[in-house]
N, C-alpha and C positions, 0 to 999 in steps of 0.2 A: 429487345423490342425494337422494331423498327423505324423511324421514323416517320415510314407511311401509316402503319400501324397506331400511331399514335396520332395523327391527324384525323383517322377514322375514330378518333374515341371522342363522346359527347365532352360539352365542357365542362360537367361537373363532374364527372369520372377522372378529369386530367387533374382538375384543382385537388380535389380528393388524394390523387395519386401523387403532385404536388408534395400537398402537408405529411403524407404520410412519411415523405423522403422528409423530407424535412424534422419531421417531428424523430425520426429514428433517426438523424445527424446529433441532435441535441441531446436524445438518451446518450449513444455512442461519447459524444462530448464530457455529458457530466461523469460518466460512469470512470471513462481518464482520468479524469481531472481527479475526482476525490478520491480513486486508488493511489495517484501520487502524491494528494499531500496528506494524506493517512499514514502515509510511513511513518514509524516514529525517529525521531534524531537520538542518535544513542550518542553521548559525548562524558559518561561514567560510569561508575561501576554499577551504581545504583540504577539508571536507565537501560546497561545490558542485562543486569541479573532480572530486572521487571520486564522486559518483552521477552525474555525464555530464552536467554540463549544459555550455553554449557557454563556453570560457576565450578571451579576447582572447590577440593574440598583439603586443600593443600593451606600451610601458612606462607606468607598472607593467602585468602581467596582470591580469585581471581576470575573473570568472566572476558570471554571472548564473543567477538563482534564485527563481521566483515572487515575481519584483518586485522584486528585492533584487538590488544590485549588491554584490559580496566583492571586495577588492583583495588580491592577493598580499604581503604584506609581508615575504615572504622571499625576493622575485626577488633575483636580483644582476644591478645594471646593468652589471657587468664583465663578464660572460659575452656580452653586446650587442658590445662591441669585437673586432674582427677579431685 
């Protein structure tokens, strides 16, 4: 849009046109915002195996997490025995 263009527009049309930039800055805004702090912090075994990431089914378990391997430290190797 041109600058001339937009001097030819009334001034409720510009205010309008205005808020509407504005009003889709702040969705844009929150829509950021709460995809990043929705991440979850993964900092155990128990916080990788609960957002889904891959659990060994190996002894001990273990669950991997953007790089980061978690070992189970509350498997019980009793439950292994028949």
């Amino acid at each position: 849009m041109r600058l001339s263009s937009i001097k030819s527009l009334p001034q409720k049309q510009i205010a309008v046109l205005i808020a509407m930039v504005i009003i889709a800055i702040f969705i844009a805004g929150y829509t950021l915002i709460s995809t990043l702090t929705s991440q979850t912090i993964i900092n155990s075994y128990e916080a990788c195996a609960k957002a889904g990431n891959p659990v060994t089914t190996s002894y001990p378990q273990t669950c991997t997490a953007n790089g980061h391997m978690f070992v189970d430290t509350n498997f019980d190797a009793h439950k292994l025995a028949p």
